[in-house]
Kinemage of the C-alpha trace (Angstrom):
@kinemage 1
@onewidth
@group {chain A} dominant
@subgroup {mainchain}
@vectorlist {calphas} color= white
{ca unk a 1} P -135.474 -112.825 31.674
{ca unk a 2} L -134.075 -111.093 28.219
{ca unk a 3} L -130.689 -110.575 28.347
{ca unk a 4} L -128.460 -108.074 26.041
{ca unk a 5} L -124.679 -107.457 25.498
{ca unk a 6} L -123.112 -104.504 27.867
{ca unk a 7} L -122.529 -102.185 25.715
{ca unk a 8} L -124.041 -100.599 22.284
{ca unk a 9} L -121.517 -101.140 20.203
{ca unk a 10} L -121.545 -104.532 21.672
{ca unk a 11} L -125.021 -105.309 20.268
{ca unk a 12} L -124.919 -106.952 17.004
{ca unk a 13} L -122.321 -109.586 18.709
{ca unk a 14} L -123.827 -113.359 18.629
{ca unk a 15} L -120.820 -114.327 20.588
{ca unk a 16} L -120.216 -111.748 22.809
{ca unk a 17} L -119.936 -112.760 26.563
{ca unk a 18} L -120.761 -110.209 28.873
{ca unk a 19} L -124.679 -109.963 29.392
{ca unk a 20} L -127.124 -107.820 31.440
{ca unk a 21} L -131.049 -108.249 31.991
{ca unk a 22} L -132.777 -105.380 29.708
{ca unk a 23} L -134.176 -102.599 32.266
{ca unk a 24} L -137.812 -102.930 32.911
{ca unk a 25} L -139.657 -99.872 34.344
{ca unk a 26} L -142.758 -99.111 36.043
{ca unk a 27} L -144.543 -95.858 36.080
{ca unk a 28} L -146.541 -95.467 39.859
{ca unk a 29} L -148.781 -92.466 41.019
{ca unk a 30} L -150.244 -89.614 39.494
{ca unk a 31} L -150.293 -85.934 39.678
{ca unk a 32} L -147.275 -84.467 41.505
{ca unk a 33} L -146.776 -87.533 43.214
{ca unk a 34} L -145.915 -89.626 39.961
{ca unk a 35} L -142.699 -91.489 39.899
{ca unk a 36} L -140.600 -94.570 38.015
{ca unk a 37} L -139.781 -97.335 39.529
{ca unk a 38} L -136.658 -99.709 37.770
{ca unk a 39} L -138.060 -102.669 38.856
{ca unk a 40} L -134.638 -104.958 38.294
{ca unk a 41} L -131.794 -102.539 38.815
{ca unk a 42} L -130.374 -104.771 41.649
{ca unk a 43} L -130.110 -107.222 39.093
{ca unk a 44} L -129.017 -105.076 36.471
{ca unk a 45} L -126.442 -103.413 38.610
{ca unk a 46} L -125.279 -106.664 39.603
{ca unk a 47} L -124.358 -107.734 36.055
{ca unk a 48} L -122.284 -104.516 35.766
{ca unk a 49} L -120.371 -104.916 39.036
{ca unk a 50} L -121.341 -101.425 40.061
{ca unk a 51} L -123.771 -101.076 43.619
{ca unk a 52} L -127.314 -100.117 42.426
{ca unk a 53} L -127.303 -96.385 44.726
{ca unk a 54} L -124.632 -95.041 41.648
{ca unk a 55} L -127.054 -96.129 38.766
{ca unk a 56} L -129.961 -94.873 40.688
{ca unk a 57} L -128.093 -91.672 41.097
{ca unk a 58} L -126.776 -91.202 38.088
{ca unk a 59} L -130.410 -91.179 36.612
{ca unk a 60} L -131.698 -88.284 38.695
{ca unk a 61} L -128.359 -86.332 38.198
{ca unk a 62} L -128.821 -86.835 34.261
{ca unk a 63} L -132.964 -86.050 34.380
{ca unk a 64} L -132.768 -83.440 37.257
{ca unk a 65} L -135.237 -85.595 39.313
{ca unk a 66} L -134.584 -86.805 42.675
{ca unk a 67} L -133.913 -90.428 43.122
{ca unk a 68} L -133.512 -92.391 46.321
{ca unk a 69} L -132.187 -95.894 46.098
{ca unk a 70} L -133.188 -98.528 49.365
{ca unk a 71} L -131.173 -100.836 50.549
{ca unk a 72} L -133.630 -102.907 52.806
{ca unk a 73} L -136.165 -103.743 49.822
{ca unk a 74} L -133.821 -103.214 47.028
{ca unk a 75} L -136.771 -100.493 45.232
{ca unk a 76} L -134.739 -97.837 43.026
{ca unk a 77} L -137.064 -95.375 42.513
{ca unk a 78} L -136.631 -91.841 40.564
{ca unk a 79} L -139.400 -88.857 40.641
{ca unk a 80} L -141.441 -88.296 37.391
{ca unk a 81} L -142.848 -90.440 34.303
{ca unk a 82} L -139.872 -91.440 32.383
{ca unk a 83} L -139.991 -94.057 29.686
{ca unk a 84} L -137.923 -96.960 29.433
{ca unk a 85} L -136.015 -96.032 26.068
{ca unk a 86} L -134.858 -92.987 27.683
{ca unk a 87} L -133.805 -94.700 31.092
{ca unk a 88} L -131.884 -97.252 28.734
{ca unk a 89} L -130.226 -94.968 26.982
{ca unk a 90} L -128.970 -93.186 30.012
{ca unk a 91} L -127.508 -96.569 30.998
{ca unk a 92} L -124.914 -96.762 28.311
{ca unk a 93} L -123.619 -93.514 29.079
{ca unk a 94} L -123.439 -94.972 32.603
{ca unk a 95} L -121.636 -98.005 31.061
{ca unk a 96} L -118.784 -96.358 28.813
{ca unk a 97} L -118.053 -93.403 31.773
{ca unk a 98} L -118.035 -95.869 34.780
{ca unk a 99} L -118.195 -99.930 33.532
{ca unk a 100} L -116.123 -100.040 30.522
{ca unk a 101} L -112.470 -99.844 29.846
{ca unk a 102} L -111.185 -97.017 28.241
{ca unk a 103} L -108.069 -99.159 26.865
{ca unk a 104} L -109.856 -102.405 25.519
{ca unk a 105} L -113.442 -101.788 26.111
{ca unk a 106} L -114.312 -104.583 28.478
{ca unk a 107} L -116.515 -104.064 31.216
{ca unk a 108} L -114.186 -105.940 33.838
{ca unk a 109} L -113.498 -102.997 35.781
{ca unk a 110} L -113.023 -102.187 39.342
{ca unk a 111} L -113.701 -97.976 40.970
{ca unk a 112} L -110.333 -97.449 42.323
{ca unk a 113} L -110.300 -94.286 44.678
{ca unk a 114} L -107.258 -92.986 44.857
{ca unk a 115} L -105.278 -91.057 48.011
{ca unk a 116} L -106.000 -87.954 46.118
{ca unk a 117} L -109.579 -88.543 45.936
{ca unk a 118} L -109.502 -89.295 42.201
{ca unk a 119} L -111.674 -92.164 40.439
{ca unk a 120} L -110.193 -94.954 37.963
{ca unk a 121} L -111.307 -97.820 36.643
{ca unk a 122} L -108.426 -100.593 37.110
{ca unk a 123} L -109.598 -103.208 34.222
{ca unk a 124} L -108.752 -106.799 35.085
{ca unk a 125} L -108.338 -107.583 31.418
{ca unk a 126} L -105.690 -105.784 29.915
{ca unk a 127} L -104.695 -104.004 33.354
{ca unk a 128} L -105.398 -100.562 31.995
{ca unk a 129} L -106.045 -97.919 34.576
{ca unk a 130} L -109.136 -95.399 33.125
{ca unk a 131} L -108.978 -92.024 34.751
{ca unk a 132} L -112.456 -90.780 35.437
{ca unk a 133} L -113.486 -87.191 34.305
{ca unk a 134} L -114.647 -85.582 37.907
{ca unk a 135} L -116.465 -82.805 36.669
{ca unk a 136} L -119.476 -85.073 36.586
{ca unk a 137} L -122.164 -84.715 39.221
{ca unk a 138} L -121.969 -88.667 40.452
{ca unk a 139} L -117.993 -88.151 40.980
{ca unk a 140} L -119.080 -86.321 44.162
{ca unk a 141} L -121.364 -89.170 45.621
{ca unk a 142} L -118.919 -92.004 44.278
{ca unk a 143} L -116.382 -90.237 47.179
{ca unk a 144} L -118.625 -90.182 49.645
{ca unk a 145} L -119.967 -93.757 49.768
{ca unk a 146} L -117.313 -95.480 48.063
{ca unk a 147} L -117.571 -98.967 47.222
{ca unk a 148} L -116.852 -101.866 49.546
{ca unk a 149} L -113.424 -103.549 49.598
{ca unk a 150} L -113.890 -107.368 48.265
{ca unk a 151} L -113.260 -109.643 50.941
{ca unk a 152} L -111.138 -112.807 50.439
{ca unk a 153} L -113.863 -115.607 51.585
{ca unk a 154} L -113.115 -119.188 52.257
{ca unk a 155} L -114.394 -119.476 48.461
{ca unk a 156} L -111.862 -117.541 47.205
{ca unk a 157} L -109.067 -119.098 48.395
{ca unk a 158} L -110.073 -122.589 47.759
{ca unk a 159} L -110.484 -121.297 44.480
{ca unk a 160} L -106.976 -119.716 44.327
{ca unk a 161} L -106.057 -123.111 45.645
{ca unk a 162} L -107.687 -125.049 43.099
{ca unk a 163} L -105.984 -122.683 40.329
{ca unk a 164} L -102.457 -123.801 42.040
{ca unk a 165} L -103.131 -127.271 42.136
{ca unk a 166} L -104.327 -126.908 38.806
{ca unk a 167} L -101.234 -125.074 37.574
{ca unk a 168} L -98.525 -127.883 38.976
{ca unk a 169} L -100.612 -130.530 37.459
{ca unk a 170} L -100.090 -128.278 34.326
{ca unk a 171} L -96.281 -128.233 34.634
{ca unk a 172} L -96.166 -132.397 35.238
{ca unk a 173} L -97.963 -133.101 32.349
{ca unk a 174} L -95.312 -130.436 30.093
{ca unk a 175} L -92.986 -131.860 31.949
{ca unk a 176} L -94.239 -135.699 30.776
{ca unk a 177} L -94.266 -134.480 27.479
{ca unk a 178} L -90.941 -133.018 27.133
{ca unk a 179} L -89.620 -136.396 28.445
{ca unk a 180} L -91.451 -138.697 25.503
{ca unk a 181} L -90.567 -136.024 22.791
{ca unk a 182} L -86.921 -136.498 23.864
{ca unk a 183} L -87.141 -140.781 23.882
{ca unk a 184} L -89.050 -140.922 20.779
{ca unk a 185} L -85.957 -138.657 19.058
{ca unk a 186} L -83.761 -140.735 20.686
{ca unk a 187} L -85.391 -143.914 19.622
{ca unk a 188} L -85.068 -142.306 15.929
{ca unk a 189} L -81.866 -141.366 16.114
{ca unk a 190} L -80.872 -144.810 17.025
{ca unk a 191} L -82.771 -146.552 14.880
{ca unk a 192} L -82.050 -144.524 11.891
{ca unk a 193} L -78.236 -143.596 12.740
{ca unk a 194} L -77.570 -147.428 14.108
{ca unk a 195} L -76.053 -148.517 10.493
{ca unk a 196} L -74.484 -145.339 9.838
{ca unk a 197} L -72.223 -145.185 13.568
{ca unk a 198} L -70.921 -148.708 12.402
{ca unk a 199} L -69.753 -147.411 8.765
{ca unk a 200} L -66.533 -146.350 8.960
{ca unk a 201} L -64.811 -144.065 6.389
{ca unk a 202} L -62.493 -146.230 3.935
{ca unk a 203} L -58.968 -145.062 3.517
{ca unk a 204} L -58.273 -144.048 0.144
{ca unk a 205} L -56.637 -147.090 -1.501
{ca unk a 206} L -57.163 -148.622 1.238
{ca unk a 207} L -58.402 -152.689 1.303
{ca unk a 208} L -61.416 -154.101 3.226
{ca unk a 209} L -59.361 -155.014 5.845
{ca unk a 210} L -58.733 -151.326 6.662
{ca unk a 211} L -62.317 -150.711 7.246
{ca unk a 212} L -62.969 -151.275 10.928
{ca unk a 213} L -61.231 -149.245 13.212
{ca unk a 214} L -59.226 -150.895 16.079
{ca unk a 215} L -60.248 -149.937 19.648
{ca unk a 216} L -58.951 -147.402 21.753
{ca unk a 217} L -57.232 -149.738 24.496
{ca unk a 218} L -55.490 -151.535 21.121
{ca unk a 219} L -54.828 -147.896 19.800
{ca unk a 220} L -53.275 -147.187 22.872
{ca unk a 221} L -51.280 -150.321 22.998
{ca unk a 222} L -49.851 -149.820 19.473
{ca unk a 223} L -48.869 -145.949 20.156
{ca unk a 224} L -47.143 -147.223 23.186
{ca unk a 225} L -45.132 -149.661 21.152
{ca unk a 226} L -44.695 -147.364 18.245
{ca unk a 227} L -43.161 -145.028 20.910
{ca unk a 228} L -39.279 -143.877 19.707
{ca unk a 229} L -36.929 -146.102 22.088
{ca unk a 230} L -34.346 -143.480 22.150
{ca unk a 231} L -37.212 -141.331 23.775
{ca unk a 232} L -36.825 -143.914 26.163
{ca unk a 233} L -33.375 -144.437 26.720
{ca unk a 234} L -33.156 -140.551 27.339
{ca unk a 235} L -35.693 -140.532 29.753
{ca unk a 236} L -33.955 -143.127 31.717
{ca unk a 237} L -30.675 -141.036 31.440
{ca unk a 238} L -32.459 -137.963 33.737
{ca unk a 239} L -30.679 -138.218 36.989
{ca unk a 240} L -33.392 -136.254 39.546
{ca unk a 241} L -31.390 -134.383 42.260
{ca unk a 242} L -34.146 -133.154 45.859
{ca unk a 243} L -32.276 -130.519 48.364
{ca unk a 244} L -32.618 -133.050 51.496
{ca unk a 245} L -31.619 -129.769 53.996
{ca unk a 246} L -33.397 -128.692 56.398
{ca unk a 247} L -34.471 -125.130 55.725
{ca unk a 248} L -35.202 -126.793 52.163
{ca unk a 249} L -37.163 -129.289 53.501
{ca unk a 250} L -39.049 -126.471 55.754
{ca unk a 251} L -39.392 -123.794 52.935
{ca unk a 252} L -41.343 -126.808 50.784
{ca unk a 253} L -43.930 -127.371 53.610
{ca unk a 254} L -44.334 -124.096 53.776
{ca unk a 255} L -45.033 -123.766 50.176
{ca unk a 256} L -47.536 -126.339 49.905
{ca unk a 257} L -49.407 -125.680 52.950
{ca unk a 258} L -52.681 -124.860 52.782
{ca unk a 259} L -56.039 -123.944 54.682
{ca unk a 260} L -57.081 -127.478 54.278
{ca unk a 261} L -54.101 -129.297 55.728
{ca unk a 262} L -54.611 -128.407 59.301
{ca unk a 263} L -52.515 -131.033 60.352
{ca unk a 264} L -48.851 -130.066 60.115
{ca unk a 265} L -46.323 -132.395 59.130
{ca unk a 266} L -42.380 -131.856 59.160
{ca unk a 267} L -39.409 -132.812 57.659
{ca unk a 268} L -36.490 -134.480 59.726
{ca unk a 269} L -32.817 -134.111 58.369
{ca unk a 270} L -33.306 -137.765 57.081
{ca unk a 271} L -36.574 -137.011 55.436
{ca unk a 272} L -39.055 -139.115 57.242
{ca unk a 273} L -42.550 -137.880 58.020
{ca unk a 274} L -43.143 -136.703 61.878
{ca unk a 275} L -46.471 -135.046 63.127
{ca unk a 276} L -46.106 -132.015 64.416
{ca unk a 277} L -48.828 -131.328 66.419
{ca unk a 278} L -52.355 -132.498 66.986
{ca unk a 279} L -55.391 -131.678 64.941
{ca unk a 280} L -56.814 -128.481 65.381
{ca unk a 281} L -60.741 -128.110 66.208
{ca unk a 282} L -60.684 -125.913 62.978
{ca unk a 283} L -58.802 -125.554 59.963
{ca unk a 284} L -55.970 -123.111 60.019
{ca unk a 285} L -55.048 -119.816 57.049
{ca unk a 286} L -52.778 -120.486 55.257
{ca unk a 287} L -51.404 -117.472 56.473
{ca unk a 288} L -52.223 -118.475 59.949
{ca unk a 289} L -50.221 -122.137 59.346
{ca unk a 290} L -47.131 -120.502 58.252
{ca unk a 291} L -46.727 -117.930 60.985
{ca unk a 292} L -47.183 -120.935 63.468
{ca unk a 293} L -44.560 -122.902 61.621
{ca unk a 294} L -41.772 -120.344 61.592
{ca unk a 295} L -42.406 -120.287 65.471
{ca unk a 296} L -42.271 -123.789 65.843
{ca unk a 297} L -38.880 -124.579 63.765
{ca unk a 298} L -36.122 -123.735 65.132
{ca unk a 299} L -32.051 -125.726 64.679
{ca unk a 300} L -31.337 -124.995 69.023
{ca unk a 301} L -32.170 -127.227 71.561
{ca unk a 302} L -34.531 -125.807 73.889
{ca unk a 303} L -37.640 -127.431 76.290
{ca unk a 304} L -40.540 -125.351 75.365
{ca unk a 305} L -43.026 -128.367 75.895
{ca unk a 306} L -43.506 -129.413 72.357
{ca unk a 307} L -40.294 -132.028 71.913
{ca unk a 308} L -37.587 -132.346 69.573
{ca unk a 309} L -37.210 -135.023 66.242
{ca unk a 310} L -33.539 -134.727 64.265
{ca unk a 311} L -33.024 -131.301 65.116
{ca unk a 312} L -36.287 -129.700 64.247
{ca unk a 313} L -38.249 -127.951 67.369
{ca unk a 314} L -41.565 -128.661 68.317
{ca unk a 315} L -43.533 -126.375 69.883
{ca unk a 316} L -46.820 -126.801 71.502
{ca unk a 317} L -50.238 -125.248 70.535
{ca unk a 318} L -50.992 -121.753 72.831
{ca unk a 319} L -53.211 -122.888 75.415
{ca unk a 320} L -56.214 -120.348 73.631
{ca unk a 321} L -56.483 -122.635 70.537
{ca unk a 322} L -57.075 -125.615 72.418
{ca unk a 323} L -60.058 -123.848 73.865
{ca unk a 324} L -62.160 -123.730 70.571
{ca unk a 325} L -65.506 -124.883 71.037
{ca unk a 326} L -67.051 -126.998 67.866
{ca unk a 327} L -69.714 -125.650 66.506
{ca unk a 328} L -72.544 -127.825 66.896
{ca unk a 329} L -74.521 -129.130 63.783
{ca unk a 330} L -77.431 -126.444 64.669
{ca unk a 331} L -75.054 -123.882 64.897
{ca unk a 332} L -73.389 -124.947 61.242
{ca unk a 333} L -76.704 -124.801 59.495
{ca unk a 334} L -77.455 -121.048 61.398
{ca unk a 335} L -74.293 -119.829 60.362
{ca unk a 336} L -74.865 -121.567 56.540
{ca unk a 337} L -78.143 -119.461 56.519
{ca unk a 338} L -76.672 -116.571 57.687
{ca unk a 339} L -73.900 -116.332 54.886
{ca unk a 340} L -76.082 -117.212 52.422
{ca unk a 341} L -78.292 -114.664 53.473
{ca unk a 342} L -75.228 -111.616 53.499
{ca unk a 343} L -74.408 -113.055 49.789
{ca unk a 344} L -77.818 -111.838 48.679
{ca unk a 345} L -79.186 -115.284 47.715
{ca unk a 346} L -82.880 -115.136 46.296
{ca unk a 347} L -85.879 -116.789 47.869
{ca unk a 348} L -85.563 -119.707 44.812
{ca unk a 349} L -81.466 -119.985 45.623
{ca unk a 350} L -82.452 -120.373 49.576
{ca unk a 351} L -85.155 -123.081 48.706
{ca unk a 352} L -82.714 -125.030 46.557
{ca unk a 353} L -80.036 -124.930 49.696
{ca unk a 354} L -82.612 -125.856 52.131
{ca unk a 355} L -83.596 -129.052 49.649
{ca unk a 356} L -79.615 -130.106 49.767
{ca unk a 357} L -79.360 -130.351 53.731
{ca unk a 358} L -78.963 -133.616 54.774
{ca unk a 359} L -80.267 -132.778 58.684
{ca unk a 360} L -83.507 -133.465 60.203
{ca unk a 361} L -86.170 -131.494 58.189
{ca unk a 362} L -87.697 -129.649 61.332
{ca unk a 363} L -83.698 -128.609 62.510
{ca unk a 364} L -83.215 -127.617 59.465
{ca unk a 365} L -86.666 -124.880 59.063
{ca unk a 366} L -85.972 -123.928 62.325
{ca unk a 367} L -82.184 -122.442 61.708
{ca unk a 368} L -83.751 -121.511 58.513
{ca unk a 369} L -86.234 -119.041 60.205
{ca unk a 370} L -83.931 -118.469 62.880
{ca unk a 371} L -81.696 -116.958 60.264
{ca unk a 372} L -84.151 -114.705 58.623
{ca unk a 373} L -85.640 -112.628 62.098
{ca unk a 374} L -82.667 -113.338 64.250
{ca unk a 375} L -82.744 -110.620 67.241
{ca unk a 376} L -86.132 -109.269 66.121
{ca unk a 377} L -89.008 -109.213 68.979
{ca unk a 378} L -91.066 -106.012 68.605
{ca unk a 379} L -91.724 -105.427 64.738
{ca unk a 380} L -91.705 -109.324 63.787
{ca unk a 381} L -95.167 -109.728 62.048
{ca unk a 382} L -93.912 -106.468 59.754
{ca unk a 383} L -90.809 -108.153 59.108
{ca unk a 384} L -92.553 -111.433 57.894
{ca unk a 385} L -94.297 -109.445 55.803
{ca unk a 386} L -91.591 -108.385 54.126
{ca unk a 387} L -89.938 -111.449 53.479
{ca unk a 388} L -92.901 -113.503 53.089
{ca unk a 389} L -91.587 -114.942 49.581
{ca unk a 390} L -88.987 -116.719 51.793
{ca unk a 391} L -90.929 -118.551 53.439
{ca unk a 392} L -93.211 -119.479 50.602
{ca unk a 393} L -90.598 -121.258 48.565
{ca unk a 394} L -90.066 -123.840 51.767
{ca unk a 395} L -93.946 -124.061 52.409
{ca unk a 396} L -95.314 -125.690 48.940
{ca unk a 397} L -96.922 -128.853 51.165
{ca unk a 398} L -98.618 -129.896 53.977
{ca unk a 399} L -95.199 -131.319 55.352
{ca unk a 400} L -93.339 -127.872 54.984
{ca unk a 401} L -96.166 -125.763 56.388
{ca unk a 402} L -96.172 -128.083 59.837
{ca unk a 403} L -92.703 -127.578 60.000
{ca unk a 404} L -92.660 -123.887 59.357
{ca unk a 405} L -95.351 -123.854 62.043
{ca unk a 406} L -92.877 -126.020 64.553
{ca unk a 407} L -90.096 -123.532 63.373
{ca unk a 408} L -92.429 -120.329 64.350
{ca unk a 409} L -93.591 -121.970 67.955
{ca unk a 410} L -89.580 -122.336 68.562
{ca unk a 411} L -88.795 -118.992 67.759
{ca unk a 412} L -91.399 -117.018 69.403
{ca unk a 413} L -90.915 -118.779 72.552
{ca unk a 414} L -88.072 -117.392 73.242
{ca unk a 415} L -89.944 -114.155 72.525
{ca unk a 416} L -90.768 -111.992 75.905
{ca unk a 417} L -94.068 -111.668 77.136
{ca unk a 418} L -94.932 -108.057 75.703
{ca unk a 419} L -94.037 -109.030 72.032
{ca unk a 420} L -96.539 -112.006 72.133
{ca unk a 421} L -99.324 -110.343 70.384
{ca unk a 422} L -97.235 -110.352 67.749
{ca unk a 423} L -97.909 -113.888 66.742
{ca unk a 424} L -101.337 -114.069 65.834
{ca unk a 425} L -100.645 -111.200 63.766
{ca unk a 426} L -97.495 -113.297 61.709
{ca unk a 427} L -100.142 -116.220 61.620
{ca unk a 428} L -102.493 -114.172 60.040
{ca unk a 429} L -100.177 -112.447 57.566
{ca unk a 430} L -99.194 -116.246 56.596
{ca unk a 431} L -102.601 -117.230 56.680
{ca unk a 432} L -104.051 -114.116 54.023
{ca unk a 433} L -100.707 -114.779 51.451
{ca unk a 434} L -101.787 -118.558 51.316
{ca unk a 435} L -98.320 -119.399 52.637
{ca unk a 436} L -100.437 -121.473 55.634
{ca unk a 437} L -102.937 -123.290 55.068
{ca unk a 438} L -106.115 -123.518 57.623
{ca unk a 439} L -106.191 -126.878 58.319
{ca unk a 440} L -102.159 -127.189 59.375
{ca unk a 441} L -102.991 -124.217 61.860
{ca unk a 442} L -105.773 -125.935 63.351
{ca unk a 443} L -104.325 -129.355 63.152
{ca unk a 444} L -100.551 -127.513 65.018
{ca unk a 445} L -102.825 -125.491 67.229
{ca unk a 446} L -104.603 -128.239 68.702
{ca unk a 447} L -101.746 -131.148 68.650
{ca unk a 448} L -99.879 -131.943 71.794
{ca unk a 449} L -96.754 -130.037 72.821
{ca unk a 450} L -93.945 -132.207 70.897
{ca unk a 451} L -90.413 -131.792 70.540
{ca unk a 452} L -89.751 -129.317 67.742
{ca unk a 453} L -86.498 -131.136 66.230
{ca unk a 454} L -84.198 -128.250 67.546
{ca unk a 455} L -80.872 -129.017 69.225
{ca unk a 456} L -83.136 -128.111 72.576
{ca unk a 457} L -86.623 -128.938 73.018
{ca unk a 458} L -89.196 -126.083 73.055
{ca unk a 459} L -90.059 -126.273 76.720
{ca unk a 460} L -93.905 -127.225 77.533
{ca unk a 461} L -94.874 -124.082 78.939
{ca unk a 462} L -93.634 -121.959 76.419
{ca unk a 463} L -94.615 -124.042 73.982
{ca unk a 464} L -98.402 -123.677 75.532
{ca unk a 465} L -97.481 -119.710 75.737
{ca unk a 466} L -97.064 -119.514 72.412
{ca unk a 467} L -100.556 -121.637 71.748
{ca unk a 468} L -102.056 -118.909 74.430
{ca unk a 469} L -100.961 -115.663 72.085
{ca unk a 470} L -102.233 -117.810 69.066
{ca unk a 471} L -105.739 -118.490 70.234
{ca unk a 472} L -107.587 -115.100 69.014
{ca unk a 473} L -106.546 -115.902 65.902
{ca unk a 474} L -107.579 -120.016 65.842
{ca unk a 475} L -110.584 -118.674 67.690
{ca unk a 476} L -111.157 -116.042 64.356
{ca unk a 477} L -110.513 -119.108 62.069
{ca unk a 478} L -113.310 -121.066 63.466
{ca unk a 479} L -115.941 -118.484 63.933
{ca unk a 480} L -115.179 -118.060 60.068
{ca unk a 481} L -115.546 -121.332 59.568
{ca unk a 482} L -118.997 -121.600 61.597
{ca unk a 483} L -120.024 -118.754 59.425
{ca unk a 484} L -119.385 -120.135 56.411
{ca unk a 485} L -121.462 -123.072 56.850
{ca unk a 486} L -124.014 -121.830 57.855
{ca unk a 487} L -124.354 -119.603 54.915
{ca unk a 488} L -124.184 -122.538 52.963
């Protein structure tokens, strides 16, 4: 089949990459009945990305005729004896009103219908949005069949896939390349600049002997024995004088408390070291340590419960701080997330902090998501929407995406029974932004109920709950699935 360029200005271009058959027409019947049939406008409409009803109607609108387009045998057919020329013309002006860009002329458009029923042409080239004139007659039956929404097929995404995969092979290979760049300049540098970092600038008047420089160590030795011994002398002839009192001794601890130091250690009269108290579950303010100490020291003798040493009072802990609870190493990464979270960290800040935890990987996603939809039960799968770039920084693998699936099992089953629809939508969501992967559903879906890493196992029935509220959507998966290869 000929082809041609879209487009006449197009036409004298060798090299020009965007082709369409050349329309072939038939004339059928005679008399009144007599009509012209365009024998490959699927084919032709096809090339142009537009559905063959709009050229179709855009003929008869243009020639006054009536046309009729059918979908079941694909026949585009338009009343009276027309020639081909004419038709063909008619097609460009099709072309540069509803196929080509109005920025940059290609004709890599898509019909955009706005929410106030107006008709663009969003180009996938430059990006330039064309604003089509309504007044034309096809405007009208553009509204009221509009095109069909493109579908995101299995293809698709194992093409966007592909393009990823692609793309980080990409940034190894730069990323090889910096790295031999930078040896071979190194190599250079020290092969070239070897002789010069051994020449050493002579002094002038100087002899041979003058030449090398000594080391640093045997610099160092020389200053010290070029040092000034009266320097010396009057450094030995400080005398250092240290207020031994108590309130002296009290006002320095005081001084160089800190948050840090949550052990408290006193001064006696004679200046030895005592502990004061035991260690705290948590470390104490500063402000917080000092107000204790002024109520511990006193210079009477009394039996509060804490002892005495040389004259300075000890007095024991209230009974409320001994009831502290540690927090427990799930509850430290939870509260981690959670401040990082009310500092406004981005999605690549949060993915660097969850690399740097030293805690089992699973524990770890799990306070991680815990963090992010803590509280939330009705309204979840619009939530994850939202913050669905935080959850694609920690899901790059197949690893990551199993353990964001354990970390979404452990959180929804805690979820009550009237918010479990919720989770096949938030697996779907995931599943459309290419944040999960198929396979990992399937493969978590249909793997026995395991221990999720978290400071308490998931139980096994909610565990199988969860499972229950995911089915329609595993169910969807493989139906697509089955469809798919069939088609193939």
């Amino acid at each position: 089949m000929a082809l041609q360029n879209i487009g006449a200005s197009n036409r004298d271009d060798a090299f020009y990459r965007y082709k369409m058959p050349r329309l072939m027409t038939k004339i059928e019947g005679r008399g009144n009945g007599i009509k012209t049939n365009v024998v490959n406008m699927v084919e032709v409409a096809k090339a142009l990305a537009r559905h063959p009803a709009y050229t179709t109607k855009y003929f008869g609108c243009e020639l006054g005729a009536q046309s009729k387009f059918d979908e079941k045998t694909g026949t585009s057919i338009v009343n009276g004896a027309h020639e081909t020329a004419k038709l063909a013309g008619l097609l460009e002006n099709f072309i540069k009103k509803y196929v080509q860009c109005y920025g940059c002329g290609n004709p890599e458009t898509e019909v955009v219908i706005t929410k106030t029923q107006m008709i663009t042409l969003k180009c996938a080239a430059c990006g330039f949005v064309s604003d089509v004139d309504m007044r034309d007659k096809l405007t009208t039956f553009i509204l009221k069949n509009p095109p069909e929404q493109k579908k995101t097929g299995k293809k698709d995404k194992a093409m966007r896939r592909a393009e990823k995969e692609r793309l980080k092979e990409g940034e190894a290979v730069d990323e090889e390349m910096k790295k031999q760049k930078k040896e071979s300049l190194r190599k250079k540098k020290g092969g070239g600049g070897g002789e010069d970092d051994k020449k050493i600038v002579k002094k002038k008047g100087g002899s041979d002997d003058d030449d090398v420089s000594p080391p640093a160590s045997q610099a160092d030795e020389e200053e010290e024995d070029h040092r000034n011994p009266q320097e010396e002398e009057d450094d030995d002839g400080v005398e250092w004088h240290t207020d031994t009192s108590a309130e002296a001794a009290q006002r320095r601890i005081i001084e160089q408390l800190t948050a840090a130091t949550s052990e408290m250690v006193l001064l006696g009269e004679n200046g030895e070291k005592t502990a004061a108290a035991e260690e705290s579950p948590r470390a104490k303010t500063p402000k917080e340590s000092k107000s204790k100490l002024l109520r511990k020291t006193s210079t009477k003798k009394t039996d509060v419960g804490g002892g005495e040493i040389d004259g300075v009072k000890m007095v024991a802990p209230p009974p409320e701080a001994t009831k502290i609870n540690e927090l427990t190493p799930y509850e430290k990464l939870l509260k981690g997330f959670k401040e990082c979270l009310e500092k406004g960290f981005t999605p690549a800040q949060l993915a660097t902090y969850v690399q740097g935890k030293e805690e089992p990987a699973q524990e770890v996603m799990n306070a991680y998501f815990e963090a992010l939809f803590e509280g939330l039960t009705k309204g979840l799968s619009k939530e994850v929407g939202k913050k669905k770039l935080y959850l694609e920084v920690v899901a790059q693998d197949e690893g990551s995406q199993a353990k964001l699936l354990g970390a979404i099992e452990a959180f929804c089953s805690s979820l009550p029974a009237d918010a479990g629809k919720e989770i096949a939508i938030l697996l779907k969501i995931l599943y459309d932004s290419d944040i999960l992967e198929e396979e990992q559903i399937l493969l978590w879906f249909d793997a026995q109920v395991v221990s999720n890493g978290n400071t308490t196992t998931t139980p096994k029935s909610k565990a199988l709950q969860v499972r229950k509220f995911a089915q329609p959507f595993v169910d969807w998966l493989r139906s697509a699935e089955a469809e798919s290869e069939e088609g193939e």
